[in-house]
N, C-alpha and C positions, 0 to 999 in steps of 0.2 A: 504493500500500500504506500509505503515512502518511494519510492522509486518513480512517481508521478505516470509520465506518456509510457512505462512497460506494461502491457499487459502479461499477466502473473497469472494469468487462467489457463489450464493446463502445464505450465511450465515446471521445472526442477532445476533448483540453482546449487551450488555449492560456493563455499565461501574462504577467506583467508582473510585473515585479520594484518598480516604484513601489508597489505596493498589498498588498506582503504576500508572503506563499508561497503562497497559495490561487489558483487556476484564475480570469482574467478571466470567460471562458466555457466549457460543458460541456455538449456534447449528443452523442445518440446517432448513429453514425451507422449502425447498423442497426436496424433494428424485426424482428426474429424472424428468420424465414429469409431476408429479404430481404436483398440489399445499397444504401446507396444508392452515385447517381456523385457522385464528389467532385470533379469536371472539373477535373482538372490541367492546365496545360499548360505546354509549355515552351520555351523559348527558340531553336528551331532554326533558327530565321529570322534571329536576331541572332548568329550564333556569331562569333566573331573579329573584332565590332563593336562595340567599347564603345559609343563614339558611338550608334549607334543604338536600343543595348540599354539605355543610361542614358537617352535621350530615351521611349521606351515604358516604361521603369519611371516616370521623371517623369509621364508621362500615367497611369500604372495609380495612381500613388502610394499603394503599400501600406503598411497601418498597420507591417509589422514588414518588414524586408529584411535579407539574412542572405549576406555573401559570403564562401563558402567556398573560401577561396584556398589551402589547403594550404599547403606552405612559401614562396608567393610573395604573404604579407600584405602586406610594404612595396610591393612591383610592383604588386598589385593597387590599395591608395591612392591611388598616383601615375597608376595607369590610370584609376581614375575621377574624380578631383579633372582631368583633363587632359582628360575628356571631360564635365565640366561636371555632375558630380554635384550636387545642389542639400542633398542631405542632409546635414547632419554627420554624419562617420565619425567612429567610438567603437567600444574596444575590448569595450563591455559590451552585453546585449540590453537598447535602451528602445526605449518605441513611438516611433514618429515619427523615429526615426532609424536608419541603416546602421548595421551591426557585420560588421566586417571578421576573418575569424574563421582561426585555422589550422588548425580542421576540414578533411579531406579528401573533396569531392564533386564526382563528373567531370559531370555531369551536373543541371542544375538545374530548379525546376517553380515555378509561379503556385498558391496556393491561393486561388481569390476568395473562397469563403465564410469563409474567415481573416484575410482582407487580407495574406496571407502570402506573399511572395517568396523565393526560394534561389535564389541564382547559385553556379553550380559551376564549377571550374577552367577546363572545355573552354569553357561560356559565355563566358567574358571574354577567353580566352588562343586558344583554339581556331583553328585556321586551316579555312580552308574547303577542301574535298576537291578537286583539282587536276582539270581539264577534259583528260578523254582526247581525242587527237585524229586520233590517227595509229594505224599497224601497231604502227611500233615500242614507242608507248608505252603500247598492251595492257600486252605480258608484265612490262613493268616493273610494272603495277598490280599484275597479278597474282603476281606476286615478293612484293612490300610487303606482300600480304596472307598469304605465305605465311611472312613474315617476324617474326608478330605472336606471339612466341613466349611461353608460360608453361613453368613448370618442369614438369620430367618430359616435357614432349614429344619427340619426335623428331626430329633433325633430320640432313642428308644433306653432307656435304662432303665438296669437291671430288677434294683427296689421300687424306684419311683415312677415307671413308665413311660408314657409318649408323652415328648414335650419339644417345645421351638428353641434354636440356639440363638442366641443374640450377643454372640462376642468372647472374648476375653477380657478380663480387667484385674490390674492388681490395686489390694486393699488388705491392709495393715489390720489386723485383729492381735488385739494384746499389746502392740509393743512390735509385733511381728510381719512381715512382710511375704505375701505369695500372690501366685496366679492362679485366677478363677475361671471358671466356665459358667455363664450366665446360663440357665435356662429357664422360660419360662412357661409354669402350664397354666390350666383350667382357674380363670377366676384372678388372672395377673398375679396368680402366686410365682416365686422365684427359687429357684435353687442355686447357689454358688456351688460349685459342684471345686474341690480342688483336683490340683492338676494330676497327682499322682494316684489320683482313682480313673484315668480316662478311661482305662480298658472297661468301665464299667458303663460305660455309653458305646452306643453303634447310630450310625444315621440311617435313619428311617427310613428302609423299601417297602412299598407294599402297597400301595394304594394312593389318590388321590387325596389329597387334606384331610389326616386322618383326624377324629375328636384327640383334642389332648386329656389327660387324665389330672384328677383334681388329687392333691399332695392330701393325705391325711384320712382318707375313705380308703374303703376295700374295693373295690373295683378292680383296680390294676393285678390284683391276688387273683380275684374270678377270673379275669382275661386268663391270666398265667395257668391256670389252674384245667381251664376247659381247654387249653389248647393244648395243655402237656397230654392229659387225657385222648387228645385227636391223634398228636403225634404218635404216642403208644399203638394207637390202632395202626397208623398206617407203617411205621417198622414192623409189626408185624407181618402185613400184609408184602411189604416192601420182602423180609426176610423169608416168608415163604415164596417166594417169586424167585427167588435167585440162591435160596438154600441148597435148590436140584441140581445148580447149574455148579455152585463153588463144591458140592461135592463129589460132583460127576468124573467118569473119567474120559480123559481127553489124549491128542493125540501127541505124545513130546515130539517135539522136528529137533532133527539131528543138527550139530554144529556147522557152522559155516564150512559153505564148501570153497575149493579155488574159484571154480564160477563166479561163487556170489562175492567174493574180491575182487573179482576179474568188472565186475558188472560196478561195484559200488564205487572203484576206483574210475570209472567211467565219466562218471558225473560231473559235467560241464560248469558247475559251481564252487563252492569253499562252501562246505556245511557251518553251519551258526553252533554253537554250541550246543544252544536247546535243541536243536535235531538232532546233533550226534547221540546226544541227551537220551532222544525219544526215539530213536533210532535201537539202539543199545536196549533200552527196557521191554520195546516190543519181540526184538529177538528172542531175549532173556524170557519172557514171558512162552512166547512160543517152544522153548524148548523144557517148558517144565509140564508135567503131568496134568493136573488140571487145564481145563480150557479157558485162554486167552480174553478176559473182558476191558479191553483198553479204552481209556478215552484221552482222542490227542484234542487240546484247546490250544488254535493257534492260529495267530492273525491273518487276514486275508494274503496271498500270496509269501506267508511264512516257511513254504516248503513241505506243506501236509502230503499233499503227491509224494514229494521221492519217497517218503516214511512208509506209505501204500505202495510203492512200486517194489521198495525192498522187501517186504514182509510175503508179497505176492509170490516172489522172486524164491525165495527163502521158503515158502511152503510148496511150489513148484519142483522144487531139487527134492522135495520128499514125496513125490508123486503122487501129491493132493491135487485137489482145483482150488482153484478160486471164482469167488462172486463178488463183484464190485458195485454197488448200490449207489445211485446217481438219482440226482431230481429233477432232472432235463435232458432231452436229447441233445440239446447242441452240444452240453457238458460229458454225457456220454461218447460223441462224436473223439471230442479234442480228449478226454482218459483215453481212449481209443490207440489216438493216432500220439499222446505220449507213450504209454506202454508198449506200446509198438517197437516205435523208437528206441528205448530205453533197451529192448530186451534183442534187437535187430543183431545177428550171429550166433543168438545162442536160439537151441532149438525147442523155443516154447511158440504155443501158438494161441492169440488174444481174440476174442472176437466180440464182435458188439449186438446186442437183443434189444431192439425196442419197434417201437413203432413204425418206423420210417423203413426198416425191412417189409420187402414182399413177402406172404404167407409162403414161398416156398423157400427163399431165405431164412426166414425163420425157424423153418422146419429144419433147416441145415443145419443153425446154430443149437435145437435143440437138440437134435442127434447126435450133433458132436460131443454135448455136454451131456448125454444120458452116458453116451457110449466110451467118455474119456479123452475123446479127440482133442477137446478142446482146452487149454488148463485153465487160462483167463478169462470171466465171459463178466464183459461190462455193458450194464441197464440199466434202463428206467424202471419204472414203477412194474414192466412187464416183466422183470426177473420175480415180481413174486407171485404170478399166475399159477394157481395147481398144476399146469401142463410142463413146469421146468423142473426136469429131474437132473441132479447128478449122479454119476460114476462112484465119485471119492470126494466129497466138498472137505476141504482143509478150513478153509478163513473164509471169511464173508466181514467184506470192506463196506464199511457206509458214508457215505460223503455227505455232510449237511444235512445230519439227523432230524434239524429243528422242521426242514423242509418236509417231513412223510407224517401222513395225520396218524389217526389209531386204530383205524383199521390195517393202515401199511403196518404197522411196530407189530400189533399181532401175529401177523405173516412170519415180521421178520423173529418175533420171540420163538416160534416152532421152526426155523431153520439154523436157529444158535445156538440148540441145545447140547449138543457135544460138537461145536466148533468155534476155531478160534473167533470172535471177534473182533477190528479194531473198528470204532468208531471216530471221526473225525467233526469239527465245526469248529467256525470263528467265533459265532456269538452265540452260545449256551444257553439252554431254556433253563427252567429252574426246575425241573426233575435231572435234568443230566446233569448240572453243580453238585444238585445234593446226593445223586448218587458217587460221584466220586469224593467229595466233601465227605461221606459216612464210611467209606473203605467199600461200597458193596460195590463200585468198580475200579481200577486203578483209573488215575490221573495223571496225566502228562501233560505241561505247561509249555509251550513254544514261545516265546518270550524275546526272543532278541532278532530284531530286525536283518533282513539280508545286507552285506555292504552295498553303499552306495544308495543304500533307500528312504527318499526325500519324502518326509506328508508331503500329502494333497492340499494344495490350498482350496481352501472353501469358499464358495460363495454361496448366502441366501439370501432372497429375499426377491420380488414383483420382478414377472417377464416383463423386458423389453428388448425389441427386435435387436435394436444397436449392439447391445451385449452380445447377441447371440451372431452377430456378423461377424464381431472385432475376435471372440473367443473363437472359430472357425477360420476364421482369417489368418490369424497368427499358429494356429496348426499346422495350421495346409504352408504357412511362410515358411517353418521348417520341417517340412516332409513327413509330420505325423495324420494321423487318422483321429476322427470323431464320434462317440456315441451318442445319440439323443435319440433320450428316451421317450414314447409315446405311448402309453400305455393302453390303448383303445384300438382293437383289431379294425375296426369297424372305419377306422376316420385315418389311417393309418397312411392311407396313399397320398391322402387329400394333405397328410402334416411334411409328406417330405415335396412334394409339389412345392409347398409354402418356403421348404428351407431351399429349392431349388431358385425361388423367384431370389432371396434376400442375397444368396451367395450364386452367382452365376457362374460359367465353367465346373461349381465343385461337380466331381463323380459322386452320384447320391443313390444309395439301395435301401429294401426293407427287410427288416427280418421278424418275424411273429412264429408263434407254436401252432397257429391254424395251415401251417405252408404244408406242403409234401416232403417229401426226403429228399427229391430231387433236387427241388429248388434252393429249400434252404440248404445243403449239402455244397450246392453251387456257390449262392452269395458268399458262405462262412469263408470255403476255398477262395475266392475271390478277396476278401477281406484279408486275411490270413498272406495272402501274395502282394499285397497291398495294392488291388486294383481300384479298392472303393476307398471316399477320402471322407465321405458322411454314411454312417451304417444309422437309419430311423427306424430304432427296434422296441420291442415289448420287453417286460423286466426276463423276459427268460435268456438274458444276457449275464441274470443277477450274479451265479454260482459258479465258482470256480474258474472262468472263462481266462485263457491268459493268452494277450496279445501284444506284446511290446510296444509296437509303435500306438498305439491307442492312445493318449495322452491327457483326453479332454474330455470331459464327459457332461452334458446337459441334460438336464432332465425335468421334464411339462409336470405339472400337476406333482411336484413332490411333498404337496398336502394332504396326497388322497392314497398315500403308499406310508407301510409300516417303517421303524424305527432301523428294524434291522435290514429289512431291505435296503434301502439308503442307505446305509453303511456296506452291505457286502456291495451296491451298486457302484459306492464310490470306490473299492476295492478293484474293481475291473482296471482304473487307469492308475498311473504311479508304478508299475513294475517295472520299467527300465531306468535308465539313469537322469533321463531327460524331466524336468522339472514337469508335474503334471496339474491339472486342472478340473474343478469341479465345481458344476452351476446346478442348484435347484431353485427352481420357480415355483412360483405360484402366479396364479392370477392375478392383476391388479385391482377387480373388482371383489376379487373373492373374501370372504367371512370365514376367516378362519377359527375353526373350534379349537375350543382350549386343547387337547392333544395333541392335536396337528401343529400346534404355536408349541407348543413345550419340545413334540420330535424332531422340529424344525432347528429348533434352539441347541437343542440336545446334539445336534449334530453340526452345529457352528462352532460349538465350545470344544467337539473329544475331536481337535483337527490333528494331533499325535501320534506317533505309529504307536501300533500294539494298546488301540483302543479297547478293543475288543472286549473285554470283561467290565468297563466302565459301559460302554451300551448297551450291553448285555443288563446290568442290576439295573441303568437307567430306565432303558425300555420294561421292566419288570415293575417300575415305580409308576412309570406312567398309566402302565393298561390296569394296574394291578395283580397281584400275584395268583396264579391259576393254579392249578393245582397238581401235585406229584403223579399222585395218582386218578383223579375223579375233581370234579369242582369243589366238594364239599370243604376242599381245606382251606378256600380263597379267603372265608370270612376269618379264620383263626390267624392267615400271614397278615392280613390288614388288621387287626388286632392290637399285635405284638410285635409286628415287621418282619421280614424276611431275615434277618440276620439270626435274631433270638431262636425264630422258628428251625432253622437251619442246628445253633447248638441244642435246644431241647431232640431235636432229630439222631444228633451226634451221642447224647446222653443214653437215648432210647437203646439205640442201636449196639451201644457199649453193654447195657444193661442185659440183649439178647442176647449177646455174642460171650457174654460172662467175662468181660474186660473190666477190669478193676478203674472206674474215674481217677482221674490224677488227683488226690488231694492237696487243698488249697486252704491254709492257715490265713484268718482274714487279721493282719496284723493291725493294731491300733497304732501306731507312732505318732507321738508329738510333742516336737521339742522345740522350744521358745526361739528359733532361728532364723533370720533372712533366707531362704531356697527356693527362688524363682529365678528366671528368665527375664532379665529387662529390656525393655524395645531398645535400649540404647544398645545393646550386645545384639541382637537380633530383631530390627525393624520390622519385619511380615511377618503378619500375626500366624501364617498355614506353617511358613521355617520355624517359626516359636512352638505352633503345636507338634509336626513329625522330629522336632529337638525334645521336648518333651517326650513323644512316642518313644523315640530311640532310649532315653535314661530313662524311663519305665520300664524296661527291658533288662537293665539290669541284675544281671545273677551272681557275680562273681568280681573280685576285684580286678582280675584281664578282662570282664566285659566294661568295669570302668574305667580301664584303661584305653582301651578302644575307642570310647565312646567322647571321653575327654580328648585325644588325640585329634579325631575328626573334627570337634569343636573349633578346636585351635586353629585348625587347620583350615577352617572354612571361614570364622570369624575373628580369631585372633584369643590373644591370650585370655584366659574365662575372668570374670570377675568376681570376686567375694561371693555374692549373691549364685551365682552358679557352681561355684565351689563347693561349697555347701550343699547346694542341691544335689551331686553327684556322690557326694559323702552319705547323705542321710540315703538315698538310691542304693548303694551300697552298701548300708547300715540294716535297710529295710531287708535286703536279701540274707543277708547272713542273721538276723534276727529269726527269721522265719524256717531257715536251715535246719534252727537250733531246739527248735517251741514254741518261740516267745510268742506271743499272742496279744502283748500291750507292753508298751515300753513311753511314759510319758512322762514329764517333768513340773512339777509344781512346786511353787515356792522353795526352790535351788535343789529339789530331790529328787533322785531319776529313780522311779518305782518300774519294775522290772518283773512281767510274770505270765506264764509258771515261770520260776527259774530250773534248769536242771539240777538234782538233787544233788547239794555239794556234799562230798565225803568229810572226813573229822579234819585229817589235813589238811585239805583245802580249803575249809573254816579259817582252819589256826592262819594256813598263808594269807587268807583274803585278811581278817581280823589286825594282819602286821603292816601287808600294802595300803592297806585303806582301814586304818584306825575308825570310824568311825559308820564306815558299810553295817549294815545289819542285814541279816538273813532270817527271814521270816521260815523256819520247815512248815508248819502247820498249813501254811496257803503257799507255798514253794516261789515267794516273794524276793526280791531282792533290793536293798534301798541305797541309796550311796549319793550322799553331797554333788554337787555337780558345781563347776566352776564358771566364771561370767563369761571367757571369749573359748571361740573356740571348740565350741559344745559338742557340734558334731563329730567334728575329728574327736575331742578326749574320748565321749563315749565309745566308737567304735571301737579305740586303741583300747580303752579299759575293760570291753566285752572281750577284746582278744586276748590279752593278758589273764584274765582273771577264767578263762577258759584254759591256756597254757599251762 
């Protein structure tokens, strides 16, 4: 606006403070309706590596670098002067050199046509997302994610039931200094909840605004009460379902042959770790006596195939078959022509059953598959017809569970009964969670992104043509392909006609599930060869589909399509290296209902790789939670929420299975001392609470040592106030180790109990150490003077000593 006769409408300037107040350079970066790309990219590959993230800034060396360290300016100096920054840091913008800023940005990006760098908090600080491995440490993932709380949401605890969160605050009680958790329920009653009880809240799935519960009535005990009573039903019923199957016997497949070396060394990728991961446990699983019930959770284009092409491969060498269970023909098509591939010199043979075969084709594939000819036979819905028999079925593969209703599951429940299954899916219904959450089937986590794999930028929000020009436009600029989605067989011709008028020259085709086999079998080949540069198709593009060059993807009416579709939809674009792109529209006249505005939302925010389990419990919030087994449990998860309902499920099933609970000492501590987290240490109140989360974790004084390290490490040296807090964290764990069960301090006395039973000796030595300690035996008490600084640490040191 100071710049007078420039127009500054669409432009982008960059600036230098040596040469004045005027703009270095100034160019457009639109020409009319177009957009151009500004290829950002960003640092996900270096997160929580300085060292390596200053070594590739060293090699990019942009003319301006900008590190936006929020409140941890000095922390971040010291982190890059220690990882060999070559720059000098300064606190002002010059070219040619760092500025180390207390700007706040979680997130940072490359601009090469700027020579412009921004490192954001998570870039320098960031720790890298933890390697799921096990059963157990699912639910815990999925806890943390439920745990990712903003104000006004909901959230479920243990004693005191559903209520809204509205912040953090610290507030001096006694003399004393901590962090709270505001909640508020029924009747603007409030709970200060403190910090070191978190684990005892979960944020609320389950339904649409659920009633909060009023503090001080029995209510929340009846909720508790009738759904624990449901749950019990349905572990039951859950445990007879699958008592036949974990006792039954099954078929062990022998150890890896040379082949299946020969084949896995093949693999035209770098496996991620989670797949070598899930790789590894489905084999293991396959070669043990009972039959295989795997489930792999893993993000769109995470590598679920190679995991089904090995296992296939692997039950094949033990002269089993396989059955591959798909929810599309097109998706059928392309397992097809991967497995094909994959297996092309060794002498297995694949063949595909669905629809789009002639009745005499079919008849081929059946025979081959009655008679053994066949090993791999990959379908649609039509592999579960009475009429398909096998030879020897080894494994039966199901791709995108959530996709087959309950009529198909039945089907598929009497072909699984003595055969391996693995199961696959990005975004999990809440029967397949909880069944791997409760042990009744294993769980495999796929968790870490392929190298080089950039999100999707998102866009929402009202069609307008302009957009959908510039977004086609700039694909087709460099040599990528288009999806846009039109969801209406019916109007279908008439939509790519429209995109025909707006973008001239482009090659534009249709693709729908009402086509023949012929045709669509054509287009796909066509697409695939990259003959067509706009594909205007029906969501049965949603599953699986992988095509490089696709890059863009559009899609009409994404108000009138579910939560998870749009997600596995936006999954289609983004798998190669090339920056990808994703538009959902809506009408501009259109009245969107509350759901449609929440799924809309819902999918603006999880723009991240390895979404997938946050859509998943989100989408489960929004419809509400259905049910495991039958509808009847919906009303019990809206209740209590899905999280609770999940551990009472956990409790159930322990109970059946004759597993002993973990027991849980609920320890009382309270000691007169400063042990919070202050904003000045830690500015973002979500860093304040997963810093919290992590020193509630604490068991041992190497997990306090860890935990302290990372602190340091992220924000700098801790202060008093958090000193303390990691002391009594570690006080609390070895307290409970021990017995203790109340350990609090009044008027200079630290009362201590039960205490364990001290022997005459260890009387006499305490009575010489601490003159004035007394030992209660009759209530196994223990009392002892306590001194004014310091408190935390002496007592820890005095319970260890006097333990010694």
């Amino acid at each position: 606006e100071e710049w007078g006769n420039v127009d500054t409408q669409g432009m982008f300037a960059t600036f230098d403070e040596s040469v004045g107040d005027g703009p270095v350079e100034l160019w457009p970066y639109a020409r009319g309706d177009e957009t151009a790309d500004l290829d950002l990219a960003g640092w996900d590959e270096f997160v929580g590596q300085p060292d390596k993230l200053v070594a590739h800034l060293e090699g990019v060396r942009p003319r301006t670098l900008i590190v936006a360290a929020g409140a941890t300016t000095v922390r971040a100096k010291e982190v890059l002067a220690d990882a060999g920054m070559g720059l000098p840091i300064v606190d002002r913008a010059v070219v040619g050199e760092a500025i180390v800023s207390p700007a706040s940005v979680h997130k940072g990006f490359y601009f090469k046509a700027a020579s412009l760098a921004v490192v954001g908090e998570s870039d320098l600080f960031g720790r890298k997302r933890p390697v799921v491995s096990s059963n157990l440490e699912a639910p815990a993932r999925a806890s943390a994610l439920l745990l990712e709380l903003v104000s006004e949401d909901h959230v479920v605890h243990e004693t005191y039931g559903v209520g809204r969160y509205h912040g953090m605050v610290t507030r001096e009680v006694g003399g004393v200094s901590r962090d709270y958790l505001i909640i508020e329920y029924h009747g603007d009653d409030r709970l200060y909840l403190p910090t070191e009880q978190l684990e005892a809240i979960t944020r609320y799935t389950g339904g649409d605004s659920p009633r909060l519960n009023r503090l001080g009535t029995g209510d929340w005990e009846k909720s508790k009460t009738r759904a624990r009573k449901a749950v019990a039903d349905i572990a039951g019923e859950l445990m007879v379902l699958y008592s036949k199957r974990i006792h039954s016997e099954g078929h062990p497949f022998a150890p890896d042959t040379p082949w299946q070396a020969e084949l896995e060394g093949s693999f035209p990728h770098i496996e991620t770790p989670d797949q070598d991961r899930a790789i590894e446990e489905v084999k293991g699983d396959m070669e043990l006596p009972t039959p295989m019930d795997r489930l792999i959770c893993g993000d769109v284009g995470y590598g679920k195939t190679e995991v089904a092409v090995r296992a296939a491969f692997k039950a094949v060498q033990d002269s089993k078959q396989v059955a591959v269970l798909v929810p599309t023909t097109i998706l059928a098509q392309q397992h097809t022509q991967t497995f094909s591939e994959r297996y092309a010199g060794f002498p297995v043979k694949v063949a595909q059953l669905s629809r789009f075969l002639t009745a005499s084709e079919q008849a081929a594939v059946l025979e081959g598959a009655a008679s053994g000819k066949v090993d791999v036979v990959i379908g649609t819905h039509r592999l579960l017809q009475p009429d398909v028999r096998f030879h020897d079925l080894g494994l039966l593969v199901v791709d995108e569970e959530q996709r087959f209703g309950v009529k198909h599951k039945e089907r598929i429940k009497q072909m699984r009964e003595n055969v391996d299954v693995l199961t696959m899916t990005a975004t999990p219904i809440p029967r397949t969670l909880e069944m791997g959450i409760t042990g009744i089937r294993d769980l495999s986590l796929m968790d870490t992104p392929p190298i080089d794999r950039r999100p999707v930028l998102t866009y929402v929000g009202e069609a307008e043509d302009r957009m959908v020009i510039s977004a086609i436009r700039r694909e087709l600029a460099r040599d990528g392909q288009v999806f846009y989605v039109h969801n209406r067989v019916r109007s279908i011709r008439g939509a790519a006609r429209r995109i025909a008028g707006l973008v001239p020259g482009a090659r534009i085709e249709v693709a729908h599930g009402q086509m023949t086999e012929g045709e669509l079998e054509k287009v796909m080949v066509d697409v695939w060869d990259g003959k067509i540069d706009v594909l205007v198709c029906t969501t049965i593009i949603e599953s699986g589909l992988d095509i490089p060059a696709m890059n863009t993807l559009i899609v009409e009416r994404a108000d009138l399509l579910g939560l998870a579709q749009l997600y596995q939809l936006r999954g289609r674009v983004g798998r190669a290296r090339e920056r990808a792109y994703a538009y959902f529209f809506y009408p501009h006249e259109a009245v969107l209902t509350d759901e449609a505005h929440e799924r809309l939302k819902v999918l603006s925010e999880f723009t991240e790789l390895g979404s997938g389990f946050k859509i998943a419990l989100r989408d489960l919030e929004i419809r509400g939670a259905g049910n495991l087994l039958g509808a009847q449990q919906s009303g019990h998860i809206a209740a209590i929420g899905f999280d609770l309902y999940m551990k009472m499920m956990a409790e159930a099933v322990s109970q059946l299975t004759q597993k002993e609970p973990e027991a849980k000492i609920q320890l009382k501590l309270d000691l007169p001392t400063d042990a919070f987290i202050p904003a000045s240490y830690i500015a973002r109140e979500s860093l304040r609470m997963d810093a919290y989360r992590q020193i509630e974790k604490i068991r041992s004084p190497e997990d306090e040592g860890k935990v302290r390290e990372e602190l340091v490490d992220r924000y700098g040296p801790v202060s008093p106030s958090v000193d303390n807090l990691l002391v009594v964290a570690t006080l609390r764990a070895f307290l409970s180790d021990v017995g203790v069960d109340e350990a609090i301090v009044r008027n200079g006395i630290l009362k201590m109990r039960p205490w364990p039973l001290l022997a005459d000796s260890q009387e006499v030595r305490l009575e010489a150490k601490f003159p004035k300690a007394i030992y209660k035996q009759s209530t196994s008490t223990l009392l002892l003077p306590v001194p004014a600084n310091n408190l935390a640490k002496w007592v820890l040191e005095t319970v260890h000593a006097i333990l010694a």
